[in-house]
C-alpha positions as CSV (number, residue, x, y, z in Angstrom):
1,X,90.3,103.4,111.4
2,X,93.0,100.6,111.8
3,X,96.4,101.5,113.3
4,X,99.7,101.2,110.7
5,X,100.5,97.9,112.7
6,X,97.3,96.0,112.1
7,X,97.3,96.9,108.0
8,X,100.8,96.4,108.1
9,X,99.6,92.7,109.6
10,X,96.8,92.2,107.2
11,X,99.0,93.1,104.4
12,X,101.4,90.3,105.5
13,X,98.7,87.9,105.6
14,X,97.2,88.3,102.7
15,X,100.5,88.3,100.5
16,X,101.2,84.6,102.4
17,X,98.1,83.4,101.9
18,X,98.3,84.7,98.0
19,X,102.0,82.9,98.2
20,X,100.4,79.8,99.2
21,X,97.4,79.9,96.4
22,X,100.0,80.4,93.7
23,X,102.3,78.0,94.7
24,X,99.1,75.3,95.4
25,X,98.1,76.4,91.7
26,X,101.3,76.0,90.1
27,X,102.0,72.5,91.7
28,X,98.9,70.7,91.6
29,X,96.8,70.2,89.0
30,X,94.2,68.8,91.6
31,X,94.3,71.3,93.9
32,X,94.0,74.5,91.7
33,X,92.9,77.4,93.7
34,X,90.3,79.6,92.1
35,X,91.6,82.0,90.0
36,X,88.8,84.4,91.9
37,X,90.3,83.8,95.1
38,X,93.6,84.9,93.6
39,X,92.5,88.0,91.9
40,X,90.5,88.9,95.1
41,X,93.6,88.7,96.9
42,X,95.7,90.3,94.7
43,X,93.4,93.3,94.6
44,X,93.3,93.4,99.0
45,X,97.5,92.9,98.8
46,X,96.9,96.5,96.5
47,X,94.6,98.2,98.3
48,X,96.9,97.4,101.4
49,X,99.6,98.3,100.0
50,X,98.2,101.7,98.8
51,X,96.9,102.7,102.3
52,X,100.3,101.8,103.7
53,X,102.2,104.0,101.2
54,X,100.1,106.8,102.2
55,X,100.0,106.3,105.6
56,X,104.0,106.6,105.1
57,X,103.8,109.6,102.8
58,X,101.6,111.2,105.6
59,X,104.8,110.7,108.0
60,X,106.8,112.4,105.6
C-alpha cells in the first residue's frame, strides 16, 4: 500500500492535470479535451480524496 505522501502526490497531480483539461476545454474550441478523460479524472481526484480522508480519520 502507498504511503500518505505519495497519494497525497497523486492526488495533486491529478487535480492539475484535471485543471489543465478544463481550462484547455473551456478555451479552445479546437482543443477540447474528452469529456472521458475528464470524468476519468474526476472520479481518480475522488477516490484519492476518499483514501486521504480516511487515512486522516485513521490518525484521529
Amino acid at each position: 500500500m502507498s504511503n500518505k505522501l505519495e497519494i497525497l502526490e497523486e492526488y495533486r497531480e491529478a487535480t492539475h492535470e484535471l485543471a489543465e483539461l478544463q481550462d484547455e476545454s473551456s478555451a479552445s474550441t479546437h482543443r477540447m479535451a474528452s469529456h472521458d478523460q475528464i470524468d476519468s479524472l474526476r472520479g481518480k481526484c475522488d477516490q484519492l480524496d476518499a483514501i486521504l480522508e480516511a487515512m486522516d480519520a485513521a490518525e484521529d
